[in-house]
C-alpha positions in Angstrom: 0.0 0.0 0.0 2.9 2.4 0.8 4.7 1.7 -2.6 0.8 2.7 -4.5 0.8 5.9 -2.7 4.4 7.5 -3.9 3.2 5.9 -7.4 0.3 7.9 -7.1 1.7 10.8 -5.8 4.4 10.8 -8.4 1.6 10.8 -10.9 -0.3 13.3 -9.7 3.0 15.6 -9.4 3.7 14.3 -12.8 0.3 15.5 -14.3 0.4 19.2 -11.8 3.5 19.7 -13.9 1.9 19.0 -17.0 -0.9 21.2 -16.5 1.0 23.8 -15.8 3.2 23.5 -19.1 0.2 23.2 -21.0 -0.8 26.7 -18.8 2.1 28.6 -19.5 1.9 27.4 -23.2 -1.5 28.4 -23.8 -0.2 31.9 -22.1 2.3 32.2 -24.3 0.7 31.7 -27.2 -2.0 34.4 -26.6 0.2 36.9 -25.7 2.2 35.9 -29.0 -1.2 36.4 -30.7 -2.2 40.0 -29.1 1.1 40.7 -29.9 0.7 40.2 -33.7 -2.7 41.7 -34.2 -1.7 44.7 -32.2 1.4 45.2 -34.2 -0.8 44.2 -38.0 -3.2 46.9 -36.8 -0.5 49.7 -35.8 1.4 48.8 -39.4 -2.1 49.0 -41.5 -0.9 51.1 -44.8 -3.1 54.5 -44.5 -1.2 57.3 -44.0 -2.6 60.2 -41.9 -3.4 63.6 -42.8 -1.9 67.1 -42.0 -5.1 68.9 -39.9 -4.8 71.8 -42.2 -4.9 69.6 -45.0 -7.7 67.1 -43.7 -10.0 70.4 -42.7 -9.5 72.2 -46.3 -10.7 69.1 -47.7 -13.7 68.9 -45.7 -14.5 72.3 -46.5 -13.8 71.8 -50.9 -15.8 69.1 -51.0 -18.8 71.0 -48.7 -17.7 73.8 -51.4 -18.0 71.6 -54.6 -21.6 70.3 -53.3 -20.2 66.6 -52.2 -21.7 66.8 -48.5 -21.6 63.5 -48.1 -17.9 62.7 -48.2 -17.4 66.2 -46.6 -19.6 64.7 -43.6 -17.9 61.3 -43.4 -14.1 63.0 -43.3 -15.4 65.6 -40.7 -16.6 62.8 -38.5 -13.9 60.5 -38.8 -11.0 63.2 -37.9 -12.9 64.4 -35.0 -14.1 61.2 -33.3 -11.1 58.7 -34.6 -14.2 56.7 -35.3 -13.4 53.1 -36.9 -15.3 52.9 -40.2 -17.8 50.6 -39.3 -19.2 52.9 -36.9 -19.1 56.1 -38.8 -21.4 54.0 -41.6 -23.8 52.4 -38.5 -24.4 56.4 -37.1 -27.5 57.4 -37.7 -28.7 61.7 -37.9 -30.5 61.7 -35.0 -27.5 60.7 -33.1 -25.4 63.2 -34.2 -28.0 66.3 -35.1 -28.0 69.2 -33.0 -26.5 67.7 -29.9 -23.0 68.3 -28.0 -22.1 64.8 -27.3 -23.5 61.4 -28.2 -22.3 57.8 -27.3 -22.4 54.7 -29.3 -21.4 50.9 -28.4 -18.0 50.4 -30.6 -19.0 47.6 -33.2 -15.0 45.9 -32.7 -14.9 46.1 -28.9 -18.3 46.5 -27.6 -17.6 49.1 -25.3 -19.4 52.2 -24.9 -17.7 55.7 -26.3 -19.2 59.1 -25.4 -18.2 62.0 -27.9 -18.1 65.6 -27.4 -19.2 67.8 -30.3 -17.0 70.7 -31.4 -19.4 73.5 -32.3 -17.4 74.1 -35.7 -18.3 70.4 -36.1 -22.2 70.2 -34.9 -22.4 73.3 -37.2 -21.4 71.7 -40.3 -23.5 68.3 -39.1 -26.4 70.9 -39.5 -25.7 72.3 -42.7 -24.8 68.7 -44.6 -28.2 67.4 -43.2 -29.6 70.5 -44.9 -27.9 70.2 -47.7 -28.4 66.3 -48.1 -32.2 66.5 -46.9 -32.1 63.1 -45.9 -35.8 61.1 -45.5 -35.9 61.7 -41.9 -33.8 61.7 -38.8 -33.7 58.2 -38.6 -31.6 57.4 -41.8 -28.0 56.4 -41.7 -26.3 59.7 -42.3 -24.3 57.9 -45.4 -26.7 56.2 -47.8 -25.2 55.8 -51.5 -27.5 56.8 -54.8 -28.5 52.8 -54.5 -30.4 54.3 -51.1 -28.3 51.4 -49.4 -25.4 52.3 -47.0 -22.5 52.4 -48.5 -19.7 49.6 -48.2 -16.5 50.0 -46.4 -15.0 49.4 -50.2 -16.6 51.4 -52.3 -16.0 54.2 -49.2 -12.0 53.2 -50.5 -12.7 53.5 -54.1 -14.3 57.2 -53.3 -11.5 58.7 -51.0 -8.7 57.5 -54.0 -10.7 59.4 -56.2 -10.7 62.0 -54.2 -7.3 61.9 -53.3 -6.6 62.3 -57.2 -8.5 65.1 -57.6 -7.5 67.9 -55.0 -4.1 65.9 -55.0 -3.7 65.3 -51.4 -0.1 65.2 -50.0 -0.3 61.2 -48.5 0.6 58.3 -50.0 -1.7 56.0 -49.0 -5.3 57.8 -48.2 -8.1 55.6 -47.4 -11.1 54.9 -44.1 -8.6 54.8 -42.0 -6.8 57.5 -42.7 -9.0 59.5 -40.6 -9.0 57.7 -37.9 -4.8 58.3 -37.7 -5.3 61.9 -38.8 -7.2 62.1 -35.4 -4.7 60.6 -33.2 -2.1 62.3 -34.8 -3.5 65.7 -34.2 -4.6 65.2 -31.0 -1.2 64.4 -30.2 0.2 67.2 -31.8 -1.6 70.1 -29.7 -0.8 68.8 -26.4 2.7 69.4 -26.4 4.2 69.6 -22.8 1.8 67.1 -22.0 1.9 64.9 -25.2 2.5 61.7 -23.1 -0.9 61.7 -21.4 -2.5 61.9 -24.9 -0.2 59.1 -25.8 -2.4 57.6 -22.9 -5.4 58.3 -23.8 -4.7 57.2 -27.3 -3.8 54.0 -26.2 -7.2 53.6 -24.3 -9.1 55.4 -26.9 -7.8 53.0 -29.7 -8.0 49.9 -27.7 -4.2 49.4 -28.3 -2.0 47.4 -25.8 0.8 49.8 -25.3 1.7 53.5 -25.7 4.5 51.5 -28.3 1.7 50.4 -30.4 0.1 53.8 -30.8 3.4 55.5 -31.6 3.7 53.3 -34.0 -0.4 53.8 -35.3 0.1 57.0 -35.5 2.9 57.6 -37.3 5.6 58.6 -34.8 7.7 55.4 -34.0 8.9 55.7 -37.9 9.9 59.5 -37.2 11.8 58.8 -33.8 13.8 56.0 -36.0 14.7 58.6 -38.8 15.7 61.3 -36.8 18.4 58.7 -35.2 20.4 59.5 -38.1 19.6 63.5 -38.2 22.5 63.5 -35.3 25.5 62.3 -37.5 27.0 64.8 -39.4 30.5 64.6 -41.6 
């Protein structure tokens, strides 16, 4: 009886180990995994706008009577909205109002948004202008009186890129959402950091690293290594 009880202690030391191998391995992997899709998400080929650049647009195409695409760019460089839930807002979300919250379509959290008055101003004149069927509609619905697809949303902003010749190489949905995180950035100077911060948590990203690198500024830090040497 003595010599079945260290066999079966033995075993069930043998198969505590083995659980916890099969623990640490199942760790490791899914960090390895968050890992990768953080760092696929940060490296996603749109480039950001300049502000300046990103707000004359908004204001040529309200100029040259396309409201719609003048709407969409407003929104996503002042929200940082993902693309799915710029296409899922409806107006009478966003009409007349100085904040609004939506449940994120990736993540499922909640997000309240503040209006600028610059912004909820120009929400008022595109409904105006676009005289949509009512207050329900999605705010982006396509000639086909469908809401338009994330694709042919693409296919539009290259167009447009081509013809007021935007200064970005590649310009597409989420563009916008970079141009916001960049800017925001940008204006807090001393305390640019804490915006790093609330980037991060904002963009659902796993470290300040990965949003450096979303937004543009991981590739500068690198290049400006070799703005030091001289001959």
């Amino acid at each position: 009886m003595f010599t079945l009880s260290i066999s079966e202690c033995f075993l069930s030391n043998q198969l505590l180990r083995n659980n916890k191998v099969k623990l640490i391995f199942t760790f490791m992997c899914l960090t390895t995994k968050l890992n990768i899709m953080s760092l696929k998400y940060s490296n996603t080929t749109a480039d950001f706008l300049q502000w300046d650049e990103a707000m004359n647009l908004v204001r040529k195409l309200s100029r040259d009577g396309n409201y719609k695409m003048s709407l969409f760019i407003a929104i996503g460089c002042f929200t940082g909205f993902r693309i799915s839930d710029i296409l899922a807002l409806r107006w009478k979300q966003i009409l007349n109002v100085d904040e609004f919250t939506i449940i994120e379509h990736k993540t499922k959290k909640k997000r309240t948004i503040r209006v600028n008055p610059q912004l909820k101003a120009h929400i008022r004149e595109c409904y105006e202008r676009i005289n949509p069927v009512g207050i329900n509609a999605p705010i982006l619905i396509s000639q086909k009186k469908t809401v338009y697809s994330i694709q042919r949303i693409n296919d539009i902003l290259k167009e447009i890129k081509a013809k007021y010749k935007l200064k970005v190489n590649n310009f597409s949905c989420h563009s916008l959402r970079k141009t916001f995180g960049r800017q925001v950035y940008n204006m807090n100077g001393e305390n640019a950091e804490l915006a790093l911060v609330k980037l991060m948590e904002i963009f659902n990203h796993s470290s300040i690293t990965v949003t450096k690198r979303y937004i543009g500024l991981r590739k500068e830090e690198i290049l400006q290594t070799y703005d030091c040497l001289s001959f």
